[in-house]
C-alpha positions in Angstrom: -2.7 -3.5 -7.0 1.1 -4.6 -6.9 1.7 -8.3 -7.1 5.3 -8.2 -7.5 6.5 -9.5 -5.4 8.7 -13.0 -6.0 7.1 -16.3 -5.4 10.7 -17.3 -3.6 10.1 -14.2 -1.2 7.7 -16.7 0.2 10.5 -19.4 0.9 12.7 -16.6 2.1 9.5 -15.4 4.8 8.9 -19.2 5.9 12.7 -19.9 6.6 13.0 -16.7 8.3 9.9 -16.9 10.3 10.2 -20.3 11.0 13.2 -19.3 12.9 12.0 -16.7 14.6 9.0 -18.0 15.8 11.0 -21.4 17.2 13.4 -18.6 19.0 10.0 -17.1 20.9 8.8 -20.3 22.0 12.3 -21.0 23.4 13.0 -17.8 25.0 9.7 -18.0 27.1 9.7 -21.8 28.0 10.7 -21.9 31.5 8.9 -21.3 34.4 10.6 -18.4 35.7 9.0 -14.7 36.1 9.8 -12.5 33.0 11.7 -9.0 34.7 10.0 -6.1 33.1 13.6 -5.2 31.0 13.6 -8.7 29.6 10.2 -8.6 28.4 11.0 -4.9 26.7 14.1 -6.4 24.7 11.9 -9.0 23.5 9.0 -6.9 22.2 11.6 -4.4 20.7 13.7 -7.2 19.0 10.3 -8.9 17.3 9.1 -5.2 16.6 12.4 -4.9 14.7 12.1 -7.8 13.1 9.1 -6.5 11.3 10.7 -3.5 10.0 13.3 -5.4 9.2 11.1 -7.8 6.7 9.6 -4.6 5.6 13.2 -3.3 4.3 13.6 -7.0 2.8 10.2 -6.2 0.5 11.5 -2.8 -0.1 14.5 -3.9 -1.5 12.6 -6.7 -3.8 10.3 -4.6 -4.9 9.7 -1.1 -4.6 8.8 1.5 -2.4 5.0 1.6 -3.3 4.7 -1.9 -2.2 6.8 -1.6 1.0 4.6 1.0 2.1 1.3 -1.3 1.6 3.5 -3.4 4.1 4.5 -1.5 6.5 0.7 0.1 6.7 -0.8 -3.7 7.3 1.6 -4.1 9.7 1.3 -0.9 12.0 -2.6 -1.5 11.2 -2.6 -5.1 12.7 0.2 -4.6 15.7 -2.4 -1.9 16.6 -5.1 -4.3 16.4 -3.2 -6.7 17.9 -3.8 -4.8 21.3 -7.2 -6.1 21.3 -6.0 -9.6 21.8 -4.1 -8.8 24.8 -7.5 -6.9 26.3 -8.6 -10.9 25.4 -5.4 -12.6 27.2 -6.0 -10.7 30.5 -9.8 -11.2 30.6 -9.6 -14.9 30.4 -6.6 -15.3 32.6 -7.7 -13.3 34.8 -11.0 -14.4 35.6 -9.8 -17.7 35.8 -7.0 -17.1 38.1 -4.3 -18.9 35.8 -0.5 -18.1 37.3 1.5 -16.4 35.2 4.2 -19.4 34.5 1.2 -21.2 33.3 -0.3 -18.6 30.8 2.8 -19.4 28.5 0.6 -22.3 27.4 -2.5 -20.5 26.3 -0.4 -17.5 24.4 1.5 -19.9 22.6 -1.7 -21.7 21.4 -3.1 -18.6 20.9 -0.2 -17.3 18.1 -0.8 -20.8 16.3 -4.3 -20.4 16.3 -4.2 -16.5 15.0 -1.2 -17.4 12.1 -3.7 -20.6 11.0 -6.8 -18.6 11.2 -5.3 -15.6 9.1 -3.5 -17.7 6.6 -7.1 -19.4 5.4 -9.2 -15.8 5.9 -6.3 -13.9 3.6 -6.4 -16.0 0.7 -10.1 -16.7 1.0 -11.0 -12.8 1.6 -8.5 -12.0 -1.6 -10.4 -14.3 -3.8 -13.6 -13.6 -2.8 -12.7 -9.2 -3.6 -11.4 -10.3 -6.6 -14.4 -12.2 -8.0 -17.3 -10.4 -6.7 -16.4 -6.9 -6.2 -19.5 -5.9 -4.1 -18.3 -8.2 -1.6 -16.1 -4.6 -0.6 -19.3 -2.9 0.9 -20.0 -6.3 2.4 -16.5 -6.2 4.2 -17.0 -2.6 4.7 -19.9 -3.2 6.8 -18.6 -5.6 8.7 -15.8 -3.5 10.1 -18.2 -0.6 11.0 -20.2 -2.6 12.8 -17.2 -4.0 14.6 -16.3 -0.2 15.2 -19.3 0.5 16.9 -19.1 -2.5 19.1 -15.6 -1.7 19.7 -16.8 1.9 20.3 -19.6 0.8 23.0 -17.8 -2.0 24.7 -15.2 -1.5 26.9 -13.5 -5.2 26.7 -11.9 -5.0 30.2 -15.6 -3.9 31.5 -16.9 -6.8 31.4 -16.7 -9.3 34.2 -16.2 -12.9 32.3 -15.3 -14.2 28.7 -18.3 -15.0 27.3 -16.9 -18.1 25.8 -15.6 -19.3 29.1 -19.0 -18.8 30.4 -20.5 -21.2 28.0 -17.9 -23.4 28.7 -18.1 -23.9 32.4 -21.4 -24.3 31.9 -21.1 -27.9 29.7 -17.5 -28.9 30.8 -16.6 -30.7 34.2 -14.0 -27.9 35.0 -10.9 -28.6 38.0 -10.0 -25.6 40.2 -6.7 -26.6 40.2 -4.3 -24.1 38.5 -1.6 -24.5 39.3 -0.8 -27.0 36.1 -0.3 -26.5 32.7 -1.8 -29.9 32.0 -5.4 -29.7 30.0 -7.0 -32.6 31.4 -6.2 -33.8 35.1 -7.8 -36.5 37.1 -10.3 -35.7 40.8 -11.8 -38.7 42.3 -12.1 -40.9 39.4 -13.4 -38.0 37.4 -11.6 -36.6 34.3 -11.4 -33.1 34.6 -10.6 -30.0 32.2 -8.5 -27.5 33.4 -8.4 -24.0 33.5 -5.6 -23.6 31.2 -7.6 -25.8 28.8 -10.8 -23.5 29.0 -8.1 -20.9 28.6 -6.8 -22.0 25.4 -10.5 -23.0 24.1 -11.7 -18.9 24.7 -8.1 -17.8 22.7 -8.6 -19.6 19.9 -12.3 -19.2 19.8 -11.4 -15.4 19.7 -8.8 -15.4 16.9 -10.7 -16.4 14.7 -13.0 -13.4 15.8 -9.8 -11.2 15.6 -8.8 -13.0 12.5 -11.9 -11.7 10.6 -11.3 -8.4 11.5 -7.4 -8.0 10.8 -7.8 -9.2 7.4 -10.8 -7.5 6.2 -8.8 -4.2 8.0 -5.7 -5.3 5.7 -7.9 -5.6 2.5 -8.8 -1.6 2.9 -4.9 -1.4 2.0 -3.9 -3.9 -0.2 -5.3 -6.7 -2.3 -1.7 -8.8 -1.9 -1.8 -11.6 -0.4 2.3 -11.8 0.6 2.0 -8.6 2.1 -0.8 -9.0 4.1 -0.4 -12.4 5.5 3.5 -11.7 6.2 2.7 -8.5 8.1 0.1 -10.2 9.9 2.4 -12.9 11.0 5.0 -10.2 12.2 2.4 -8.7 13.9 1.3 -11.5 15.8 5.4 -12.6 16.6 6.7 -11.6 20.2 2.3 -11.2 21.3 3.9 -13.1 24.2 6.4 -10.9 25.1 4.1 -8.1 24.7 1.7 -9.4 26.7 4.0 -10.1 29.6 5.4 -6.4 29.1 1.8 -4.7 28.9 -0.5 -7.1 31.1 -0.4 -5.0 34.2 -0.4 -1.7 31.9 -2.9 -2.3 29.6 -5.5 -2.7 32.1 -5.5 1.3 32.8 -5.6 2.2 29.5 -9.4 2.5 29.9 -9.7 4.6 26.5 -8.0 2.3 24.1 -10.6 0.9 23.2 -12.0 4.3 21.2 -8.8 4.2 19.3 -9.5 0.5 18.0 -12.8 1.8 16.9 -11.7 4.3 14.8 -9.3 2.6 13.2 -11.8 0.4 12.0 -13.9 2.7 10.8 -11.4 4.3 9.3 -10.8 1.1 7.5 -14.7 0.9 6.6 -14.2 4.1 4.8 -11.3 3.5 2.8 -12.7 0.3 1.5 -16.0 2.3 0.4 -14.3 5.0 -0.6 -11.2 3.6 -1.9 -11.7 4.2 -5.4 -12.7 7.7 -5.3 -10.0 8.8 -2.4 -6.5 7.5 -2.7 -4.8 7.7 0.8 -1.2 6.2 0.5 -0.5 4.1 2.7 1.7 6.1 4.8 -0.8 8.9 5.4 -2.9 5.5 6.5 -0.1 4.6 9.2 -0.5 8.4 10.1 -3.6 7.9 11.0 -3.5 4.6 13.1 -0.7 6.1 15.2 -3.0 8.9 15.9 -6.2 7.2 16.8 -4.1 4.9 19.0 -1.7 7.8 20.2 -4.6 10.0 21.7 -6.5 7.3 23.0 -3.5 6.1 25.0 -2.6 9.7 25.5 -6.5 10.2 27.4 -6.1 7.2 29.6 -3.2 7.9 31.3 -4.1 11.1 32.0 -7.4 10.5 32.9 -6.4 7.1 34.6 -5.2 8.6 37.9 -9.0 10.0 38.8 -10.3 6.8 38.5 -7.7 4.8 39.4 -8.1 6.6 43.2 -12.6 6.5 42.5 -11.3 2.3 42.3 -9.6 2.7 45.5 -12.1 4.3 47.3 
């Protein structure tokens, strides 16, 4: 393990990302349509911001421990994709406008860096005192594998959250608001964007669970893995805006998420017996996720015309 990292890195990290994350919310605040080459200099500016704190680590510390970084970090931006399948479910089914979703992925990068920051340091501690907790963790992500494996996430026809919701809540159809509570006939109402925001953060926490139990299979730091989370999660907005209409024809990703985390499973069970550095790790994550995309675009077409007809 490589805890060498300076405790005034961390002052350095929260000055920088406090900064950065302040320059997101601003650049996406107004109500106008995001162009396609906007949202692309965006996600490649917060992409190379994340490199960039990689280098800052690298230069710190050493390259051993830059590599654990830069592994969390592809590991989780891959991951990440799975909360965007999330975003366009529950926006989708409940027909939120586009300059009103800004609310609910804003919400939804607070929830996922609070989430993370209690799960990291609680996941850390718990590994380091009770050891066997590994194959407990291990578990957990192949299970997630194999439901990530069986269930197709844009398959299926409502958040089940927002079901449960609708159900209990007194819910407006107005969307056309980013307000959470509005007022019909006397009658206090919650919005969609409210049910909205209620499904994200509900499923951070899921995704929360399984981006830092993927990160322990790498590294036992907490500094590396909650900083490459949070770069990870920086610019989802963007991302999202860039990759909404995209990502829904990418019908296969879904097998590539579920191999990474098996592939996770197995390196915390076999981690002591098989060293794989942490670049051969990133290796691997670019393949799962290269050949799944690689499969539905070329298979896309077929069933994009079956959709039509």
């Amino acid at each position: 393990m490589h805890h060498n990292v300076p405790g005034w890195a961390w002052i350095v990290f929260a000055c920088v990302f406090g900064v950065l994350l302040t320059v997101d919310l601003l650049a996406h605040r107004f109500g106008r349509r995001e162009s396609r080459s906007r949202t692309l200099f965006w996600s490649l500016l917060w992409i190379g911001a994340g490199l960039g704190f990689g280098a800052f680590v690298w230069a710190i510390t050493d390259a051993r421990t830059a590599e654990e970084y830069f592994g969390v970090y592809v590991l989780e931006k891959s991951l990440s994709l799975d909360n965007l399948f999330v975003f366009l479910l529950v926006f989708t089914s409940l027909k939120i406008p586009e300059r009103h979703q800004r609310t609910g992925l804003s919400w939804g990068i607070f929830g996922a860096l609070t989430f993370r920051a209690i799960l990291i340091f609680a996941g850390v501690r718990i590994v380091e005192r009770w050891a066997w907790t590994e194959y407990v963790f291990a578990a957990f992500l192949f299970y997630a594998a194999w439901h990530a494996f069986r269930e197709d996430p844009l398959a299926q026809k409502e958040n089940r959250i927002i079901k449960w919701l609708s159900k209990r809540l007194p819910v407006s159809e107005k969307t056309d608001t980013s307000k959470f509570v509005v007022r019909e006939s006397g009658v206090r109402k919650a919005t969609p964007v409210l049910v909205a925001v209620v499904a994200i953060e509900c499923s951070d926490f899921i995704f929360a669970v399984d981006s830092v139990t993927v990160a322990l299979s790498l590294t036992r730091n907490e500094f590396l893995i909650y900083t490459a989370n949070a770069f990870a999660i920086l610019g989802l907005r963007a991302l999202y805006m860039l990759l909404a209409k995209t990502i829904a024809g990418l019908r296969y990703l879904h097998y590539g998420l579920a191999a990474i985390l098996a592939f996770a499973g197995l390196k915390m069970v076999l981690g002591e017996q098989v060293d794989v550095p942490p670049l051969v790790s990133v290796g691997i994550v670019a393949a799962c996720m290269g050949i799944s995309a690689w499969f539905s675009v070329r298979r896309g077409a077929p069933a994009d015309s079956e959709r039509a007809a």
